[in-house]
C-alpha positions in Angstrom: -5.3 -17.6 -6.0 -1.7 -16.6 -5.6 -1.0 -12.9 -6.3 2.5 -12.1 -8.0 1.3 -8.1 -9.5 -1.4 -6.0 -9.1 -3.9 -7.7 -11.8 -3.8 -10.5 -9.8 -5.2 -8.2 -6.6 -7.6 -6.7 -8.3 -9.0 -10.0 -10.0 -8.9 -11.7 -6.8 -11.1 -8.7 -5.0 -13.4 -8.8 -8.0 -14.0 -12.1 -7.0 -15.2 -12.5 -4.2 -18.3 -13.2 -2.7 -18.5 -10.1 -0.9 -17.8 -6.4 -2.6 -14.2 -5.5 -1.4 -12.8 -2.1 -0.7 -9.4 -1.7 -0.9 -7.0 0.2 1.6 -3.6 2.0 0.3 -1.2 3.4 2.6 1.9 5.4 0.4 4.8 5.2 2.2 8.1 7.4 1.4 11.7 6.0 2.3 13.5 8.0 4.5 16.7 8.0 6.3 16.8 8.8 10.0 18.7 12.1 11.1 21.4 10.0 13.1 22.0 7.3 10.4 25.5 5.8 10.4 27.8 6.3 7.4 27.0 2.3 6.7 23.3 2.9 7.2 23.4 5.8 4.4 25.8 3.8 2.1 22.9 0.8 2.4 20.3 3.5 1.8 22.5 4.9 -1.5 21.9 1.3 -2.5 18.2 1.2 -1.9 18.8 -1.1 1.6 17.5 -0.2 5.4 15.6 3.6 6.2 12.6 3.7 7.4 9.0 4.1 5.5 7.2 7.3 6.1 3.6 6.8 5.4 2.2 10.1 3.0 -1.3 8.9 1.7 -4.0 6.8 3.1 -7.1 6.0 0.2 -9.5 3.7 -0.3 -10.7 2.3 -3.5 -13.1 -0.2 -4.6 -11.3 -2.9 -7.3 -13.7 -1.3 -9.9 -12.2 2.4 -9.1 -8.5 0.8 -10.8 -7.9 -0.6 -14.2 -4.5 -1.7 -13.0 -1.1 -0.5 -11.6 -0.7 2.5 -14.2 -4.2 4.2 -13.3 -3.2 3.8 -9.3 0.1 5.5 -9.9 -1.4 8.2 -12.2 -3.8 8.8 -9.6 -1.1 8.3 -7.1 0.4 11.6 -8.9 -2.4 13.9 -8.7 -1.8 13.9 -5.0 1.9 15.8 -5.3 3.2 13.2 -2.8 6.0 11.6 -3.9 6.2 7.7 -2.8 8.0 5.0 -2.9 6.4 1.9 -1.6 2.4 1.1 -1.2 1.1 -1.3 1.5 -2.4 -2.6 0.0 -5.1 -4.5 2.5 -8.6 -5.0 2.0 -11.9 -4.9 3.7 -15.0 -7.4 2.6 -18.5 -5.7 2.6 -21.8 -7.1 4.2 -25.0 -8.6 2.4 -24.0 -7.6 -0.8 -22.6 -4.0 0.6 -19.4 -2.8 0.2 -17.9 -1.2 3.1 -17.2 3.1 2.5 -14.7 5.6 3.5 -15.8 6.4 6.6 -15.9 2.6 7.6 -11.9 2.5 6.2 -11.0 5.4 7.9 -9.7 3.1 11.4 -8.5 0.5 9.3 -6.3 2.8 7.4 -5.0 4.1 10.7 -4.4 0.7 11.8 -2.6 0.2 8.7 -0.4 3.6 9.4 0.1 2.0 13.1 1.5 -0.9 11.7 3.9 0.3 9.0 5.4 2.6 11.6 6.0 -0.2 13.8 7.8 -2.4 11.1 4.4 -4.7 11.5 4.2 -4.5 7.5 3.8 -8.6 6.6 -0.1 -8.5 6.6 0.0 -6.3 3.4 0.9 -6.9 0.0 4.0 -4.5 -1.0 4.8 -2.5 -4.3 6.9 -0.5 -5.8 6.5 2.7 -7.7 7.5 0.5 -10.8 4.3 -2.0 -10.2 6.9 -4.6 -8.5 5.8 -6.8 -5.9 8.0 -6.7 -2.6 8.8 -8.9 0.2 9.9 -6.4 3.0 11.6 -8.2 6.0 
């Protein structure tokens, strides 16, 4: 199945064989301190900065209706956000993995995005948009 929103991700965990948990890392775009004048005229346009991550979570597919319950949820947090990186993990026999079991995955995750290693995850913005980040 090719996934091209966030229906498509949660259909696609639903289906599986195996109960899915899904792993959410909000990330916040930042400029660094020491940007250059045509690093912050890029980042005026939305290009270049750097993603902060600000919330790790885990949900099971059957936790979200779609993309407007994750960002209402997203909101009770009071962390603003601007892109979420989205991985999954695949239960056992039937069992879906739990929070404690996502805990080092989600670190992983937060290891990752702060090393630019972001093309494992799917990527989308606040406004439900799928992104390819290069």
């Amino acid at each position: 199945m090719t996934i091209t929103n966030f229906d498509d991700l949660l259909q696609a965990a639903k289906a599986q064989t195996e109960p899915q948990l899904l792993l959410f890392v909000f990330t916040k775009a930042e400029l660094p301190e020491d940007a250059t004048q045509v690093e912050k005229e890029n980042f005026a346009k939305g290009v270049g900065g750097t993603l902060t991550p600000v919330v790790c979570v885990d949900k099971t597919p059957n936790e979200l209706s779609n993309f407007s319950a994750l960002l209402q949820e997203s909101k009770k947090t009071g962390q603003d956000w601007d892109v979420v990186f989205i991985s999954s993990m695949s239960g056992h026999g039937g069992i879906a993995p739990n929070s404690d079991q996502a805990e080092q995955p989600l670190q992983m995750m937060v290891q990752a995005i702060q090393a630019g290693g972001v093309s494992n995850f799917l990527a989308f913005s606040k406004s439900g948009e799928i992104l390819q980040i290069s």
